[in-house]
C-alpha positions, 0 to 999 in steps of 0.5 A: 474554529477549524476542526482538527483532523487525526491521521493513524497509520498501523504498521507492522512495528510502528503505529504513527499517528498525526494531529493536523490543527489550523495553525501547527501539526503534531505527531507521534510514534508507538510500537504497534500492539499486534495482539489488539491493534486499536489499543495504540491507536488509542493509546497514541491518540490519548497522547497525541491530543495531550500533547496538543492540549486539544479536547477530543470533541475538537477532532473532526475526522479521523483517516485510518490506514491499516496493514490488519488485512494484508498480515492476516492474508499473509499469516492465514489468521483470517477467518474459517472461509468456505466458496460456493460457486457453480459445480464442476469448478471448485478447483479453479481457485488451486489450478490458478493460471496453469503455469509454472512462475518459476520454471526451473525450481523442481521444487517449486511450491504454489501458494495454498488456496485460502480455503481448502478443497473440502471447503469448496462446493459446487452448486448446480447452476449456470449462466453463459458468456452472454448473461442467459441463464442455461441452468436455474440454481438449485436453490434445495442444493444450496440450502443443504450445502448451507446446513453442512456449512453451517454444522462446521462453523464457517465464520464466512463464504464467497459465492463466485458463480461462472459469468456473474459478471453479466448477470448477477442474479444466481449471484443475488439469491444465493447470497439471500438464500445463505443469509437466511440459512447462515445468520451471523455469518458474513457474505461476499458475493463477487458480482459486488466484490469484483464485477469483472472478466477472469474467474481465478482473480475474480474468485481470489479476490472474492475469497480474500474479502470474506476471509478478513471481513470478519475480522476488520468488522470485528476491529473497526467496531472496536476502534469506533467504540474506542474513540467515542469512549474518548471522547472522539465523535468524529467520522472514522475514514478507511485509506484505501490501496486505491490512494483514495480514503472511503467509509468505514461502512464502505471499508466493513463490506469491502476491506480487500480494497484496504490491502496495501492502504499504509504504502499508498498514503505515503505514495500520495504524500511522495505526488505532493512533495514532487510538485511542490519541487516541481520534479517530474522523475521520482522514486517514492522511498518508503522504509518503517519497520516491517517493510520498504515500499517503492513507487515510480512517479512520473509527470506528477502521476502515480502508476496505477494498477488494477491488481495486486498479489498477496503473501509472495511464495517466492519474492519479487516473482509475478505470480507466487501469490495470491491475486486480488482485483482492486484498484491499487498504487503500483509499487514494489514491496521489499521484506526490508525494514528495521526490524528485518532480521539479519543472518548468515546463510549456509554458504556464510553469506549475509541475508537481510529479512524478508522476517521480521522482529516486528513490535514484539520483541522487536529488534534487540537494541529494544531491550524487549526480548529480541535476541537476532541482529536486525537493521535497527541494531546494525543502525545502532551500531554505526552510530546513526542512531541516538539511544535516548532521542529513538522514537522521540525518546520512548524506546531506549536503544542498548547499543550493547545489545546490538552489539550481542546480536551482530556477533553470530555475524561478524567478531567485530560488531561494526563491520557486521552492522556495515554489512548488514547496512549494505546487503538491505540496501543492495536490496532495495537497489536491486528491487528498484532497478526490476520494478523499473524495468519492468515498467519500462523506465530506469532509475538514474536520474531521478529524485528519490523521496524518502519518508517512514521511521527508517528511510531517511538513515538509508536514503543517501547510500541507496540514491548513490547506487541507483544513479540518482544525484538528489534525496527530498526528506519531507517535513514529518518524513517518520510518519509520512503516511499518516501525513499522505491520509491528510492529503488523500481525496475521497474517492471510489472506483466502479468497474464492469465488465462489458465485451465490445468490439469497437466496430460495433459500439452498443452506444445505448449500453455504454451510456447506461452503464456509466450512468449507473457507475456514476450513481454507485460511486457517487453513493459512497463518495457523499457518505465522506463528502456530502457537499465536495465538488468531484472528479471523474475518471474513466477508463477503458481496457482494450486489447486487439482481438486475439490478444490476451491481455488488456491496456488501459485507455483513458476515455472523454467525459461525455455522453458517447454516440456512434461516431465515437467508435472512430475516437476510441480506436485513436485513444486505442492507438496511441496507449498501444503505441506509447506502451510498445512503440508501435500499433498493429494495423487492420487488427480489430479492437475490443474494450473488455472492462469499463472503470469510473472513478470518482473522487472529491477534488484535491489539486497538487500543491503549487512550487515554492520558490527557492529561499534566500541563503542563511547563515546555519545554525550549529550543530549540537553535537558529533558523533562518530558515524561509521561509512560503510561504502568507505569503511572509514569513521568521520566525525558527523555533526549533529544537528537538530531538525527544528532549529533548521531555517529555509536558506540554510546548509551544510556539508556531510558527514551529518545527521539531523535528528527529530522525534520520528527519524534521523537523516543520514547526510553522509561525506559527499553530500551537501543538505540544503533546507528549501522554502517548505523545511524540507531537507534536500540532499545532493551528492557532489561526487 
């Protein structure tokens, strides 16, 4: 028999997990456990596995996404971290880009470093632009610095040397040198790290990888204990923010690469709901507790970046928080979950989040101590929301207490809760059209897919306001993350940086660097997938001389040889003119950094076709559900998600309901269940 395969999804208020067997699929939702986090991993796999009746020695692989890193980055709960880095630059780190992101706030506030200033030392050494070594490292120097280290109780250190990139070897034996003065005490050397062009994200990236390593060591150790305790002897595989999943090794020496690895498992699921509809515009949706994420797809590709910032100063503004260098889905994240708590502002105004109730108290329709209006209670109170059927039963919605909380907003609690309603989903509208911009695309007409516990109750009204006509809820939508890690390819990523000018391609060296990409990456990749067939990638960043920015150009799979100076300036050419809508002409070009991605094989599922109609089933109940863009109440009918058939439909008002979520389909809607049991919404007005 096949082995069963377990996805775990941690987020900030829901930790969901799904058991995928050969012949059927179960799922299930907890609050997450902040103080111990692979408690309700544990807890949820327990039940997940009794409830399939399957033994736990039939568990063949276990994929992990976690939110652990970025909250720690977010909530400075990492460890005590120190930077070691040549002399005369340890202020690199706070002096950032030199720039002011929000130009006319005269009380602008930059975001902390994560290590502090007496922390950061400069050790003598130097090595230039080209890799030649100007000044040896004092290597006397750094074993004392290692004993003030030391007599402080560092728990971690970055070691960023200027030029590490192009040569790494100052970089190597300090980071010997430390391991012998500073045993037990974790090391992060960014010519492993983040081998690339740029030393304030280099350096970020650096310090945010030993500030959690500590800390992820310390929690992945427990969960792979954990699940060999019960039973689970299976391989334990780390969602990266990449889309790609890797070894839980990989992920204990690098877990800066696991920031944002939750959103990115739903972005894969969102690339194979659009080709199993054959859609080629869409809007990723994905709303839990904590947050809303949303990603654009186009032609059936994910936008990808190569750096993201941590913990934002200031919300939606490039530049307020800390930059890491990792491969990334680009996505744009939103403090509106439902949990986000609501409140009036000095002038009397709603505001929804960016704070959270989170699992603890959580909002207060739990019943579990919160006491401030969130979402969820406003959710709850226009009648979205079943109390006994909230995560399948095993929370108790009190609609009284709701009713509480969104008194400090509104006397009528229903007017309070459809204000609520609005403002979140305004802002998620409003999220959306500046991601979209940004990038150089719209929103209208596009399909939006919408997954995670809170998504589908917002997903109609929030289509509406960005022009959009159609809505796919996927089967397991509450837990669609967890159902992205199945989906997910093994892979990893190499980057190098390598100045070339394309007139004077050093061929030799180009070649010989891919081959060694190669054999990294492949390295990590058969530590997940010994025997897979892989996919490689390559791309280049390129720029004309002068500029300070690069562009990514996809490059051939092949060796390269003189003639293909001519090839890449074409390849050059037409990413600069897709982008900006023209080139510039006699303007020489250069290629900076060098990326190689490989990846086992996970081709996109084939478009169903559409099924014939069927009489639907009917509903099992109304309810009284509160419209808030009318103002007016209509009886909704309620159906069951499980009793829908492909053929079937049904007008709105209407919610269907299953264990992990409930859909809103509100008056002007029609729901229509396609080939795959997914619910499609369209809007009739």
């Amino acid at each position: 028999m096949s082995k069963a395969r377990l996805a775990v999804d941690i987020g900030g208020t829901f930790t969901d997990l799904v058991l995928e067997l050969p012949d059927r699929t179960f799922s299930t939702k907890l609050l997450t456990t902040p103080d111990a986090p692979e408690r309700a991993v544990l807890e949820g796999t327990r039940q997940i596995l009794a409830q399939a009746n399957c033994p736990p020695g039939d568990v063949g692989l276990v994929v992990h996404g976690t939110t652990l890193a970025t909250n720690a980055l977010i909530e400075r709960k990492g460890a005590k971290t120190a930077l070691i880095t040549t002399a005369g630059f340890r202020d690199s780190v706070e002096m950032a880009w030199e720039h002011r992101f929000e130009q006319y706030d005269i009380h602008m506030e930059r975001p902390d470093p994560l290590v502090p200033r007496n922390l950061r030392l400069g050790v003598p050494e130097r090595v230039a632009a080209d890799g030649e070594v100007l000044l040896p490292l004092d290597e006397a120097a750094l074993r004392g610095m290692a004993a003030d280290l030391r007599a402080q109780k560092i728990e971690a250190v970055a070691v960023c040397f200027l030029h590490s990139f192009t040569n790494e070897v100052h970089e190597r034996r300090a980071g010997a040198i430390l391991a012998e003065e500073l045993p037990g005490v974790s090391i992060s050397l960014s010519c492993e790290v983040a081998p690339e062009i740029r030393e304030y994200e280099r350096t970020s990236t650096t310090i945010a990888n030993a500030y959690v390593l500590p800390l992820m060591g310390r929690y992945l150790g427990q969960l792979q204990s954990g699940l060999k305790d019960a039973g689970v002897a299976a391989p334990l595989l780390l969602m990266m923010s990449s889309g790609g999943i890797t070894t839980v090794e990989t992920a204990m020496r690098f877990p800066v690469r696991l920031v944002e690895s939750g959103p990115a498992g739903g972005a894969i699921l969102a690339l194979g709901v659009a080709a199993e509809n054959s859609i080629q515009r869409a809007v990723a949706f994905d709303m839990g507790g904590t947050t809303a994420k949303l990603t654009l797809l186009d032609d059936l590709e994910l936008q990808r970046s190569r750096q993201f910032e941590v913990a934002r100063a200031y919300r939606f503004i490039q530049g307020s928080g800390l930059p890491v260098r990792i491969p990334v889905i680009e996505l744009v994240e939103i403090g509106a979950g439902g949990g986000s708590i609501a409140r009036l502002d000095a002038l009397g105004r709603i505001q929804v989040g960016p704070d959270s109730s989170g699992s603890v108290p959580g909002p207060a329709c739990y019943g579990r101590g919160g006491t401030e209006p969130t979402v969820t209670d406003a959710d709850t109170m226009l009648g979205r929301l079943d109390p006994a059927r909230f995560a399948g039963g095993s929370i108790l919605l009190y609609p009284e207490k709701s009713a509480a909380a969104l008194a400090s907003i509104n006397a009528n609690p229903q007017i309070a809760a459809a204000g609520v309603a609005e403002i979140v989903d305004e802002t998620m509208a409003s999220a959306a059209r500046v991601h979209a911009v940004e990038n150089g695309k719209d929103t209208a007409e596009r399909t939006l897919i919408a997954f995670g516990g809170a998504a589908p109750l917002h997903a109609a009204r929030l289509a509406r306001k960005l022009g959009m006509k159609t809505v796919v809820v996927p089967v397991g939508a509450g837990v669609g993350s967890a159902h992205g890690f199945l989906r997910a390819p093994i892979g990893y990523e190499v980057v190098r940086t390598r100045h070339m000018r394309l007139e004077a391609l050093d061929v030799a060296l180009l070649n010989s660097l891919f081959t060694a990409m190669r054999a990294e990456a492949e390295a990590v990749v058969r530590l997940g997938a010994p025997q897979e067939a892989l996919v490689e990638s390559r791309v280049a960043f390129m720029r004309y001389r002068g500029q300070g920015h690069e562009i990514a150009v996809p490059l051939p799979l092949r060796a390269f040889t003189a003639a293909d100076s001519v090839d890449l300036r074409a390849r050059f050419d037409a990413a600069y003119a897709a982008l900006f809508g023209r080139t510039i002409p006699r303007l020489e070009v250069e290629a900076l950094t060098w990326t190689l991605s490989l990846a086992t094989d996970r081709p996109l599922p084939q478009p169903s076709a559409p099924p014939m109609a069927m009489p639907c089933a009917a509903p099992v109940a109304h309810r009284t559900l509160f419209d808030p863009a009318t103002g007016t109440s209509d009886q909704a009918a309620i159906y069951e998600r499980p009793a829908l058939k492909p053929g079937m439909s049904f007008p709105g008002p209407a919610l269907v309901v299953e264990d992990e979520t409930t859909t809103v389909v509100p008056g002007g809607f029609t729901a229509h269940i396609n080939a795959l049991s997914q619910i499609i919404l369209e809007d009739r007005a």
